[in-house]
Backbone as XML, in Angstrom:
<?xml version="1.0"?>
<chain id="A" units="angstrom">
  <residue number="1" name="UNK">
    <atom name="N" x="125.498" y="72.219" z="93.459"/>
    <atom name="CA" x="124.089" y="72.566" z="93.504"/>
    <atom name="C" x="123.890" y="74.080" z="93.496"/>
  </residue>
  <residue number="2" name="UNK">
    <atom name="N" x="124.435" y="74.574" z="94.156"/>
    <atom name="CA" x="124.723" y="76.099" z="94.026"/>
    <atom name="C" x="125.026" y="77.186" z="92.378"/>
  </residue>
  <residue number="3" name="UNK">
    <atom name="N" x="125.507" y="76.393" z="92.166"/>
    <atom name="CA" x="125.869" y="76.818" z="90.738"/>
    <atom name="C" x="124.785" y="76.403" z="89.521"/>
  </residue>
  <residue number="4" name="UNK">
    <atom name="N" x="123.947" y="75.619" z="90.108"/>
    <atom name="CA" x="123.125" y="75.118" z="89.215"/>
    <atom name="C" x="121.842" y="76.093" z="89.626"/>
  </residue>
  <residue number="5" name="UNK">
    <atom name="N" x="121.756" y="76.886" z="90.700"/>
    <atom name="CA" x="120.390" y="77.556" z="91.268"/>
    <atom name="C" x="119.971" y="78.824" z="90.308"/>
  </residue>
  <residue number="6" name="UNK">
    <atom name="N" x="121.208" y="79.704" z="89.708"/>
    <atom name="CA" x="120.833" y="80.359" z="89.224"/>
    <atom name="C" x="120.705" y="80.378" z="87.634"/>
  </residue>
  <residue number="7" name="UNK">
    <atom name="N" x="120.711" y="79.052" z="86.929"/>
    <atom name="CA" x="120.445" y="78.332" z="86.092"/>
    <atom name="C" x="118.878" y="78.036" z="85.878"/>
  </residue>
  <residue number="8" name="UNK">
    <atom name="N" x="118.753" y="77.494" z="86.924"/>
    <atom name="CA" x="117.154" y="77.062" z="86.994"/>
    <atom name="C" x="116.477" y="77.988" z="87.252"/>
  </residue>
  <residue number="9" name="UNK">
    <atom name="N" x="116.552" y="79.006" z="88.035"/>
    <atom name="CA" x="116.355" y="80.774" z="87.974"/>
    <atom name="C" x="115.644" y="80.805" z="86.556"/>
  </residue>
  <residue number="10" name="UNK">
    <atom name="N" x="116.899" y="81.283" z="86.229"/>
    <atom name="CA" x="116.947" y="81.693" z="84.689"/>
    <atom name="C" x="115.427" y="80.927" z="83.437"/>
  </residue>
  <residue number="11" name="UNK">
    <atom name="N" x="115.765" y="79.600" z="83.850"/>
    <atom name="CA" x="115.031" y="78.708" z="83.134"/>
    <atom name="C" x="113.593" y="78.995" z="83.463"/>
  </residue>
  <residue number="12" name="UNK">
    <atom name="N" x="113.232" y="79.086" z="84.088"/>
    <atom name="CA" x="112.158" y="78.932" z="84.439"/>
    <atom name="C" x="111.349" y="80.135" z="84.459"/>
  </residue>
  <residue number="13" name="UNK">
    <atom name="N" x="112.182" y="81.221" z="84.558"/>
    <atom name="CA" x="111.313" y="82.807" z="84.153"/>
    <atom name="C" x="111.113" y="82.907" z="82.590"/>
  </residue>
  <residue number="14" name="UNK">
    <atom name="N" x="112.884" y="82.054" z="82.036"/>
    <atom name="CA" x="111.790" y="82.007" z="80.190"/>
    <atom name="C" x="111.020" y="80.906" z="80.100"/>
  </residue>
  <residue number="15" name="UNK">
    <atom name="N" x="110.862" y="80.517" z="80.817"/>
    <atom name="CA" x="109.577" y="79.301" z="80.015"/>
    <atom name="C" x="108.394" y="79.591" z="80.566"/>
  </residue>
  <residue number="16" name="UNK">
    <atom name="N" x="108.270" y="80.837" z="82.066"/>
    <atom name="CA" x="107.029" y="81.446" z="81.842"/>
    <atom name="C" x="106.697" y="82.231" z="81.013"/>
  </residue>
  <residue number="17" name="UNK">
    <atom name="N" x="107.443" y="82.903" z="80.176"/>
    <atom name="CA" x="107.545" y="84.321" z="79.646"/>
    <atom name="C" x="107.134" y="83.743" z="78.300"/>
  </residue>
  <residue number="18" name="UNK">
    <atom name="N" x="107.902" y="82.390" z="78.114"/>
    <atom name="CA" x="107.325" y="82.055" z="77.003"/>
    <atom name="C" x="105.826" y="81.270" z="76.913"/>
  </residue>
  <residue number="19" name="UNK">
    <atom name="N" x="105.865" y="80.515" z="77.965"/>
    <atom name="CA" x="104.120" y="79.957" z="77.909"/>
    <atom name="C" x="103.335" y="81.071" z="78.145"/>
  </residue>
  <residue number="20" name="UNK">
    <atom name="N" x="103.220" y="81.935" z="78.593"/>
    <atom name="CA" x="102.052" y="83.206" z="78.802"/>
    <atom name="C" x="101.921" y="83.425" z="77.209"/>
  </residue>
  <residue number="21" name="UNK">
    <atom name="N" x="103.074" y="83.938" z="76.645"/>
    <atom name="CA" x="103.335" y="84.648" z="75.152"/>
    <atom name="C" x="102.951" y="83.607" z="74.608"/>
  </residue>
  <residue number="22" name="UNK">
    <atom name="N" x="102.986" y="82.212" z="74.168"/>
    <atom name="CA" x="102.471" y="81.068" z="73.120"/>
    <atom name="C" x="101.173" y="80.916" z="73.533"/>
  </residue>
  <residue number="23" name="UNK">
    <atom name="N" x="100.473" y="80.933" z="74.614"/>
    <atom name="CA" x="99.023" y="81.300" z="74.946"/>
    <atom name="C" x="98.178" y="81.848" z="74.761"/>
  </residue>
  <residue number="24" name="UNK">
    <atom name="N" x="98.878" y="83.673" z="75.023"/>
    <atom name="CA" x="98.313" y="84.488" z="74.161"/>
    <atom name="C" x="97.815" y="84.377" z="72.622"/>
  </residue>
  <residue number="25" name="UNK">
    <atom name="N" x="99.197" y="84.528" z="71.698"/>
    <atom name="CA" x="98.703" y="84.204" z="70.316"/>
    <atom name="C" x="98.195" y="83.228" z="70.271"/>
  </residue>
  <residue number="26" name="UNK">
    <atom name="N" x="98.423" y="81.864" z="70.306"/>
    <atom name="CA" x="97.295" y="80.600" z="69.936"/>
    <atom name="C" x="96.243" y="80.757" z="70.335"/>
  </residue>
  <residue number="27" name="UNK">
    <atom name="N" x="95.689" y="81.403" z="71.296"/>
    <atom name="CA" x="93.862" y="82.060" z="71.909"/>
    <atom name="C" x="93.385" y="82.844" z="70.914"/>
  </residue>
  <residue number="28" name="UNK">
    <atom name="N" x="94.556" y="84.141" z="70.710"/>
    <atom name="CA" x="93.915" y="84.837" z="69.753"/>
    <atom name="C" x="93.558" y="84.248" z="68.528"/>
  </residue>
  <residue number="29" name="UNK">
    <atom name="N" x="94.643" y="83.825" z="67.860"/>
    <atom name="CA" x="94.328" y="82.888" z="66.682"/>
    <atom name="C" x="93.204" y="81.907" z="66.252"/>
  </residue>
  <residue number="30" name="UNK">
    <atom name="N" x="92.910" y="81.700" z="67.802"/>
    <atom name="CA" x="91.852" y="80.438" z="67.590"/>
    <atom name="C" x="90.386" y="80.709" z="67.340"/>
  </residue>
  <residue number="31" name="UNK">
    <atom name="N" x="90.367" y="82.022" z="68.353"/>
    <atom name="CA" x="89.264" y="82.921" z="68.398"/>
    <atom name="C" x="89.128" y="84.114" z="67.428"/>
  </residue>
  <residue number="32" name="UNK">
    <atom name="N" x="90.094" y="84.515" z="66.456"/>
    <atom name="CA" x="89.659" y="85.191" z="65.264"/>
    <atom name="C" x="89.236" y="83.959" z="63.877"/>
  </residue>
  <residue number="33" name="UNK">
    <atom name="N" x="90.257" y="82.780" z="64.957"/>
    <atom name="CA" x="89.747" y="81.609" z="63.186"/>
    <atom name="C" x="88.186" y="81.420" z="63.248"/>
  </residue>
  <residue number="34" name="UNK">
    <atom name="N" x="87.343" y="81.426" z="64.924"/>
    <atom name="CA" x="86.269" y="81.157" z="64.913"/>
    <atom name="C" x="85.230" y="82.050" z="64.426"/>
  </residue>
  <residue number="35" name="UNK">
    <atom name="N" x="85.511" y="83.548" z="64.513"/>
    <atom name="CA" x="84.698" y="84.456" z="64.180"/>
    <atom name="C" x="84.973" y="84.836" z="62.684"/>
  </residue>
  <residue number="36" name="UNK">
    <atom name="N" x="86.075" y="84.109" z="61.899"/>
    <atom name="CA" x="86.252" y="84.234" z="60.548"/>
    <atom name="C" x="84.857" y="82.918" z="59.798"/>
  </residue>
  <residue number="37" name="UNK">
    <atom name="N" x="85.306" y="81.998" z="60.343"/>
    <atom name="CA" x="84.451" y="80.688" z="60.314"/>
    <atom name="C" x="82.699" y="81.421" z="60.309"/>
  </residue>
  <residue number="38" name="UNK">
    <atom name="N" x="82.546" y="82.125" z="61.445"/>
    <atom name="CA" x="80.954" y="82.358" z="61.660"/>
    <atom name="C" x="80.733" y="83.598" z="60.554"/>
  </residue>
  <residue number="39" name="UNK">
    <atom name="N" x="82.091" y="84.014" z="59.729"/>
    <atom name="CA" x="81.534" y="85.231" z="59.059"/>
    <atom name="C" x="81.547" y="86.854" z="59.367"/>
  </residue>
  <residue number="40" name="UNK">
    <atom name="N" x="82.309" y="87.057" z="60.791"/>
    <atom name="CA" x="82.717" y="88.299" z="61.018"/>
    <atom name="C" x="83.342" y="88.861" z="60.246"/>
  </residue>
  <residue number="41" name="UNK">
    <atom name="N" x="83.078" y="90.119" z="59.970"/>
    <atom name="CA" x="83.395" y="91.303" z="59.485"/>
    <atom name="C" x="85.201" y="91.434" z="60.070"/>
  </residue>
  <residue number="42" name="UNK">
    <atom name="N" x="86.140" y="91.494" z="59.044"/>
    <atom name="CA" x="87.596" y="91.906" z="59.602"/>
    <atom name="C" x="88.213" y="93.037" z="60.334"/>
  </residue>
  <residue number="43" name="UNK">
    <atom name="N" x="87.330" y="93.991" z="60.100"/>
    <atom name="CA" x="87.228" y="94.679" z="60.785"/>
    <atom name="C" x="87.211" y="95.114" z="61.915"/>
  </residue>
  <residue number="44" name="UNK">
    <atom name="N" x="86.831" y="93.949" z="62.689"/>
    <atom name="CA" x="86.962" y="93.879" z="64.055"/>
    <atom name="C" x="88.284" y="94.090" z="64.768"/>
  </residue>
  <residue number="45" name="UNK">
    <atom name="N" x="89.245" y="93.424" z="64.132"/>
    <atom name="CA" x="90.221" y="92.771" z="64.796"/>
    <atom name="C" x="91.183" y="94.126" z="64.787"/>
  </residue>
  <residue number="46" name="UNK">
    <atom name="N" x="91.140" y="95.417" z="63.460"/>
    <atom name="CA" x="91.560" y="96.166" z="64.105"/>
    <atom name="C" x="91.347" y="97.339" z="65.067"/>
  </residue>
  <residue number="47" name="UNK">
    <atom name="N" x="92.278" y="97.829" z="65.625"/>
    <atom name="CA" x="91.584" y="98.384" z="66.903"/>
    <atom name="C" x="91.381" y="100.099" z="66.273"/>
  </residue>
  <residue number="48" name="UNK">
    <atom name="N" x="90.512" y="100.664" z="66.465"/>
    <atom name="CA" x="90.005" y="101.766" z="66.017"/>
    <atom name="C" x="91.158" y="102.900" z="67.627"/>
  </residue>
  <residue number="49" name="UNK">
    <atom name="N" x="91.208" y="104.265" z="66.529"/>
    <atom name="CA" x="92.150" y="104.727" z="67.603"/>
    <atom name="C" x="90.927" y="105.803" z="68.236"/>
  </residue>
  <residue number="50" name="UNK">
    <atom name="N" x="91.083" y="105.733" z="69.611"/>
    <atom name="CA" x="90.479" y="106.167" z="70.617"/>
    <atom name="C" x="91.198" y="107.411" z="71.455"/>
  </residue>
  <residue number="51" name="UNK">
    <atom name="N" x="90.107" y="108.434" z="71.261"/>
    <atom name="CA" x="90.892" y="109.535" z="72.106"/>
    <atom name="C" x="90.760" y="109.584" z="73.595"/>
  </residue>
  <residue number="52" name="UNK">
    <atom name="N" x="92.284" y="109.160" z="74.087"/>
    <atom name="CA" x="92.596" y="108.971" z="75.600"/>
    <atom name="C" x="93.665" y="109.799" z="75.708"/>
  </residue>
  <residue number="53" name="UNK">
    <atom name="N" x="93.676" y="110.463" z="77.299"/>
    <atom name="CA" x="95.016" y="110.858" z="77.740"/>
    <atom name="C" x="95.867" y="110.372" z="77.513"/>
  </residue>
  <residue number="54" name="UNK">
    <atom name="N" x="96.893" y="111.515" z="77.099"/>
    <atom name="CA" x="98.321" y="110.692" z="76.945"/>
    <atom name="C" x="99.014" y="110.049" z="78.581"/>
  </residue>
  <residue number="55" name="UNK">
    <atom name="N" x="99.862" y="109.365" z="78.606"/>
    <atom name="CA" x="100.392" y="108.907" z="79.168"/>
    <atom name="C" x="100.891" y="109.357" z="80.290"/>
  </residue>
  <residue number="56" name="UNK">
    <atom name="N" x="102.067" y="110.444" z="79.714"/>
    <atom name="CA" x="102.555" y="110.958" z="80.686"/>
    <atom name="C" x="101.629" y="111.811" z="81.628"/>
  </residue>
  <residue number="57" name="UNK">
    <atom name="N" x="100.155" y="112.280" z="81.241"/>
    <atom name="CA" x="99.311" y="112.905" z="82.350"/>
    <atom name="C" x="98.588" y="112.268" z="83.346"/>
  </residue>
  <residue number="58" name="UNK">
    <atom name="N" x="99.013" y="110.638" z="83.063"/>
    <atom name="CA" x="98.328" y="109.768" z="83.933"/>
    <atom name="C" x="99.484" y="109.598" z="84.942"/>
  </residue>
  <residue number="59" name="UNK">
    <atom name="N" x="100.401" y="109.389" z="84.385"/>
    <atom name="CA" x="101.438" y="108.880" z="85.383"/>
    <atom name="C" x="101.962" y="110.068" z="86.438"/>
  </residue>
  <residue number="60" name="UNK">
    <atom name="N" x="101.956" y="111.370" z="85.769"/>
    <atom name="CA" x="102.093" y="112.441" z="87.033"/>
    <atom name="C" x="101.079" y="112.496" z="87.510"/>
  </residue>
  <residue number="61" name="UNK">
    <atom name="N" x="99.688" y="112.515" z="87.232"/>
    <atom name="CA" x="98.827" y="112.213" z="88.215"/>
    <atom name="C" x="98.734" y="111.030" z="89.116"/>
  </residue>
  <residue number="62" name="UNK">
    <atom name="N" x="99.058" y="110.019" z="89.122"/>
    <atom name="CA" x="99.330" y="108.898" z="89.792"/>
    <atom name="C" x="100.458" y="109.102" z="91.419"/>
  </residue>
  <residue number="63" name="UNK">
    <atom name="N" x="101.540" y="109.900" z="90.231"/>
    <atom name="CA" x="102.776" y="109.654" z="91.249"/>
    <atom name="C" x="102.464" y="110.882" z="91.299"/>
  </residue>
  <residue number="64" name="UNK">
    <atom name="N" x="101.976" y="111.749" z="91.619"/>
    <atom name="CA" x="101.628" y="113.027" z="92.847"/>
    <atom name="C" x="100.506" y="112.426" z="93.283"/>
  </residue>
  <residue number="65" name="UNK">
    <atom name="N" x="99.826" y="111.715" z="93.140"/>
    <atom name="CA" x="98.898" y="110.962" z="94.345"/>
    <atom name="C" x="99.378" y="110.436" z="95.519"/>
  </residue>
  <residue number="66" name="UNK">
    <atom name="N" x="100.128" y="109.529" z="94.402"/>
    <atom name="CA" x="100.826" y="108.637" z="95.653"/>
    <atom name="C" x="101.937" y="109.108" z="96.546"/>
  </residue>
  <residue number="67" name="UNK">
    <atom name="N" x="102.661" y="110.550" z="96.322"/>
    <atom name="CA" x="103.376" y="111.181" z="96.978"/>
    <atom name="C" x="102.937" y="112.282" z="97.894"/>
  </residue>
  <residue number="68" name="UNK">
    <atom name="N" x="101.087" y="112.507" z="97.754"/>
    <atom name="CA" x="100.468" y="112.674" z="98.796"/>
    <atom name="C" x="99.976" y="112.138" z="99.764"/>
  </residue>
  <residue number="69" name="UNK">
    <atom name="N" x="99.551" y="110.896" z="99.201"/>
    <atom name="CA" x="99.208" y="109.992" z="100.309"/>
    <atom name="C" x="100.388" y="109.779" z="101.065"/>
  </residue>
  <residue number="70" name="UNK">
    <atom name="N" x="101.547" y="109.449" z="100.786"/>
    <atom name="CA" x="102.740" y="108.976" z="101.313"/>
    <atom name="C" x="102.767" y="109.746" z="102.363"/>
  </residue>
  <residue number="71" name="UNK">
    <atom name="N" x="102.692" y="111.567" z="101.981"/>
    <atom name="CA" x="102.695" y="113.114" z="102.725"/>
    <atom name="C" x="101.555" y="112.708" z="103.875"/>
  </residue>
  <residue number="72" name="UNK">
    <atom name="N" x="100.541" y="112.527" z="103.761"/>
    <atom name="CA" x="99.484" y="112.062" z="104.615"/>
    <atom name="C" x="99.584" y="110.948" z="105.557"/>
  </residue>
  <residue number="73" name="UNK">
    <atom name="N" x="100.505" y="109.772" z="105.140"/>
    <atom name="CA" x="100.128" y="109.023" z="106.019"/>
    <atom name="C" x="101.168" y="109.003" z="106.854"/>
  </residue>
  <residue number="74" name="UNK">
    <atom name="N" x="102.463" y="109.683" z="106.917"/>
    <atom name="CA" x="103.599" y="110.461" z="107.535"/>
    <atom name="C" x="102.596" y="111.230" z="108.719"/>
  </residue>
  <residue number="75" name="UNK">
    <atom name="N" x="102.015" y="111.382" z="108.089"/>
    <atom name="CA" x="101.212" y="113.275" z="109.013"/>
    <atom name="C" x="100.001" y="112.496" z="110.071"/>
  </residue>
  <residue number="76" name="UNK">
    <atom name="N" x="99.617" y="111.390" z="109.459"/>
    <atom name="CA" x="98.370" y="110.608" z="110.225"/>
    <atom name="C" x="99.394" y="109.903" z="111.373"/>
  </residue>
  <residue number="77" name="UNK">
    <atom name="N" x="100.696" y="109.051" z="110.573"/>
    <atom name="CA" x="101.375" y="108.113" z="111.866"/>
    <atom name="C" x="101.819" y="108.892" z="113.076"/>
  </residue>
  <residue number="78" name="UNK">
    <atom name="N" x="102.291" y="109.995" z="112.432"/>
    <atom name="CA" x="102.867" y="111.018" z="113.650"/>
    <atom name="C" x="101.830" y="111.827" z="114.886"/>
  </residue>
  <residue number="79" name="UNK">
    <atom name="N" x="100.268" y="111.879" z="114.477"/>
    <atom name="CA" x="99.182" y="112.110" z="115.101"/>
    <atom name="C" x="98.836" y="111.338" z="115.551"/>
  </residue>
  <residue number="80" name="UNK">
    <atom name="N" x="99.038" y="109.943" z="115.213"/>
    <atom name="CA" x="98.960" y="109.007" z="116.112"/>
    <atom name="C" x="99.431" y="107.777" z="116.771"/>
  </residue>
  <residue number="81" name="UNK">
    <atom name="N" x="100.855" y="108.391" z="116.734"/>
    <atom name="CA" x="101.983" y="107.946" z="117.484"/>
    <atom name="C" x="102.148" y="109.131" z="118.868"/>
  </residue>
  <residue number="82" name="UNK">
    <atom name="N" x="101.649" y="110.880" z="118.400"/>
    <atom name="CA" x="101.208" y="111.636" z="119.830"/>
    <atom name="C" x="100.566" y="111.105" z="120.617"/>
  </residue>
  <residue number="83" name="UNK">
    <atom name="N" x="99.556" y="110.087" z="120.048"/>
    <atom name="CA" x="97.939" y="109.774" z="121.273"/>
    <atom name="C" x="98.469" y="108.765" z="121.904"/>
  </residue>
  <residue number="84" name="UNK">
    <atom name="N" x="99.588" y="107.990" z="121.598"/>
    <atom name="CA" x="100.319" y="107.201" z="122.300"/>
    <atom name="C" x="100.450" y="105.588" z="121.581"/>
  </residue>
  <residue number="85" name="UNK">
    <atom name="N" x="100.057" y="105.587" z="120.597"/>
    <atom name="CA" x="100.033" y="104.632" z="119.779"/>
    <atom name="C" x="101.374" y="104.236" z="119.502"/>
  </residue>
  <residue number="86" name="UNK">
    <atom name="N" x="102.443" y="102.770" z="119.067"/>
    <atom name="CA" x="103.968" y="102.288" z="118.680"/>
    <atom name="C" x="104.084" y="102.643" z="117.284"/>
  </residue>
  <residue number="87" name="UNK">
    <atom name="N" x="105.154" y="103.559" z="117.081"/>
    <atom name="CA" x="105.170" y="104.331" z="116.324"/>
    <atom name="C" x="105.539" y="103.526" z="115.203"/>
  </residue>
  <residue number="88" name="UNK">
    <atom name="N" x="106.648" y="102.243" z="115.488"/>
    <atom name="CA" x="107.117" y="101.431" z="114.574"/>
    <atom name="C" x="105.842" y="100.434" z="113.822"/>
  </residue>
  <residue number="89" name="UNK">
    <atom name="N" x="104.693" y="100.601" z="114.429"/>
    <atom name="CA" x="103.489" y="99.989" z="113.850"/>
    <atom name="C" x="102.832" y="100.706" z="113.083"/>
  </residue>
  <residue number="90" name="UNK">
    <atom name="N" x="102.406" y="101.972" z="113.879"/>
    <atom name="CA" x="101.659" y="103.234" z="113.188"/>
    <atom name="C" x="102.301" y="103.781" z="111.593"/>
  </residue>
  <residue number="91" name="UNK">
    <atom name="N" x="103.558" y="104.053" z="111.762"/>
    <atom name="CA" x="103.941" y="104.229" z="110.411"/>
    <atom name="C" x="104.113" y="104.139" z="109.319"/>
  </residue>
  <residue number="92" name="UNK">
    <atom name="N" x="104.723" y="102.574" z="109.300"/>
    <atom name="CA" x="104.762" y="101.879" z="108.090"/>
    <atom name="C" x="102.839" y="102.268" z="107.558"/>
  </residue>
  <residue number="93" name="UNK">
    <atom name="N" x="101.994" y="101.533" z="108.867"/>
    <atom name="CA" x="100.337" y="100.742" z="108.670"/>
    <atom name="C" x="99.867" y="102.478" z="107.670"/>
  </residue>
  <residue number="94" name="UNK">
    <atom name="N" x="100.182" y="103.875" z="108.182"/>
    <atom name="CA" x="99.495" y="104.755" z="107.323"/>
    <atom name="C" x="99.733" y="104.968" z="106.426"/>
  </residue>
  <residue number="95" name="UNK">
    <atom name="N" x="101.779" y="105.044" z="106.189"/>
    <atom name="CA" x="101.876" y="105.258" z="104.728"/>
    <atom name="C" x="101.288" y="104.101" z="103.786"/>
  </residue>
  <residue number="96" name="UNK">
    <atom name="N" x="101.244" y="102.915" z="104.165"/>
    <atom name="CA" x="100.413" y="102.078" z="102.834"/>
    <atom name="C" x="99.139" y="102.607" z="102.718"/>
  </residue>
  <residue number="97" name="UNK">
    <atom name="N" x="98.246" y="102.553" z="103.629"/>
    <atom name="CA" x="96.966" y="102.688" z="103.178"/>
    <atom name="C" x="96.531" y="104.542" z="102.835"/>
  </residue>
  <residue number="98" name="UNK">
    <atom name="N" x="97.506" y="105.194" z="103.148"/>
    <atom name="CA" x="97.320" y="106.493" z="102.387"/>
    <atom name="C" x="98.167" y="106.338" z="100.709"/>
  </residue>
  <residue number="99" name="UNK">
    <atom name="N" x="98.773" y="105.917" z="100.926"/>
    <atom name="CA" x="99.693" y="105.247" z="99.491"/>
    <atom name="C" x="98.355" y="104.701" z="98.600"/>
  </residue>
  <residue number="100" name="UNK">
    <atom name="N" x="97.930" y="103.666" z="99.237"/>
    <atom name="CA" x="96.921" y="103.101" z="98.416"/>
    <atom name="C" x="95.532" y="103.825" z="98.109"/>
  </residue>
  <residue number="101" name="UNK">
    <atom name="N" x="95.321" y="104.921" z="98.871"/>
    <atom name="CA" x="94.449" y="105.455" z="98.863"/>
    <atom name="C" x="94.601" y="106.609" z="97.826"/>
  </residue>
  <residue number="102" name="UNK">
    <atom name="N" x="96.068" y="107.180" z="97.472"/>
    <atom name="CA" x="96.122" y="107.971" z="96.837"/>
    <atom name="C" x="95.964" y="106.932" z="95.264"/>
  </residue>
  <residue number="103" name="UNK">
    <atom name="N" x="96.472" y="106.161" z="95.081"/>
    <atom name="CA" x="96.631" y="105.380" z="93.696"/>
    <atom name="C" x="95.133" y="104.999" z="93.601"/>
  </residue>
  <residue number="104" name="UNK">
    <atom name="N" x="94.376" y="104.605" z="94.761"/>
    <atom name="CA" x="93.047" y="104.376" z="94.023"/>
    <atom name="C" x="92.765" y="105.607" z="94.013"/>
  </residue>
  <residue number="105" name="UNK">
    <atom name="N" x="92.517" y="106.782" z="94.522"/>
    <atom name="CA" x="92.090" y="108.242" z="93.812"/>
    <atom name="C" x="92.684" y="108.503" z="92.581"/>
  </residue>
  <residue number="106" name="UNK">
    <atom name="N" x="93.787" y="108.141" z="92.059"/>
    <atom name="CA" x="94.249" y="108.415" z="90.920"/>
    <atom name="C" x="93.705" y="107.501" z="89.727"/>
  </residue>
  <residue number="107" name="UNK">
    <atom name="N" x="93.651" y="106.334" z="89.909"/>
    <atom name="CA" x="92.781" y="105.208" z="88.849"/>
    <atom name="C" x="91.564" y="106.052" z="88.739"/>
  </residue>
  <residue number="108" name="UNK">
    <atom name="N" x="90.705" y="106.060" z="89.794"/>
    <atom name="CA" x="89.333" y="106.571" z="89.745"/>
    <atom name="C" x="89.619" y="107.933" z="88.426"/>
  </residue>
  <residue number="109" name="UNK">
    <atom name="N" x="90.538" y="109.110" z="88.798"/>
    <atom name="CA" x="90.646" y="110.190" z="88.037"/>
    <atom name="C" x="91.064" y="109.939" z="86.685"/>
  </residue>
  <residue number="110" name="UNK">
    <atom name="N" x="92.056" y="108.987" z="86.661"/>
    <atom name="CA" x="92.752" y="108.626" z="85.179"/>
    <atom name="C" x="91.434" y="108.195" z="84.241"/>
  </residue>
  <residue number="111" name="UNK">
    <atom name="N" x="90.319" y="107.481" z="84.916"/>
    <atom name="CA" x="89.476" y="107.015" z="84.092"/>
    <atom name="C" x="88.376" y="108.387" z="83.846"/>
  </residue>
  <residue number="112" name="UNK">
    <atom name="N" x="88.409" y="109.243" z="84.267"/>
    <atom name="CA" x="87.443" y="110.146" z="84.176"/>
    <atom name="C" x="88.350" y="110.973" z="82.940"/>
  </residue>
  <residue number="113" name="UNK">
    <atom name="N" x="89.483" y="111.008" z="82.763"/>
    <atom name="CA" x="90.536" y="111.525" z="81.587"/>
    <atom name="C" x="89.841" y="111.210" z="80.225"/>
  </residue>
  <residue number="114" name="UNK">
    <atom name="N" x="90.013" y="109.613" z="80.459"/>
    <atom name="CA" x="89.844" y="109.090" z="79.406"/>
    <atom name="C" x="88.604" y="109.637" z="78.113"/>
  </residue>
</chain>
């Protein structure tokens, strides 16, 4: 049975990988056959190129967010692990939500890029 676990592992991450992917295209397909049917313009379907930040200025903005918040919530647990708060609680609890706080400041900014 053991030997069979990482078999079924295996199996079962491609047959999500593949039902998501055979989903995808057959939706799309079905839904450009319908708007071919009603007479849409082909045009649609390709995607016009759009001037957005490149990539790499999102992602260093992201990950210096999130390596401030990280900086911050280090600096918050330790201020309030002084006031007498368990430090093994306090710590982990700031770096996430300064973590998360920096990545949602960074989404918010990445979209103002765009």
């Amino acid at each position: 049975m053991h030997q069979l676990q990482p078999v079924l592992i295996f199996l079962i991450i491609f047959a999500t990988i593949f039902g998501i992917t055979y989903l995808y295209y057959t939706t799309r397909n079905k839904e450009r056959m319908a708007l071919i049917e009603k007479g849409a313009d082909a045009d649609i379907f390709f995607s016009k190129k759009q001037k957005t930040a490149p990539v790499w200025k999102i992602l260093i903005l992201n990950l210096s967010l999130l390596l401030i918040g990280i900086g911050l919530g280090l600096f918050a647990g330790h201020l309030l692990e002084y006031q007498g708060m368990e430090g093994r609680i306090v710590y982990p609890a700031c770096i996430l939500i300064m973590a998360g706080l920096g990545l949602f400041l960074g989404f918010r900014m990445a979209k103002k890029l765009d």
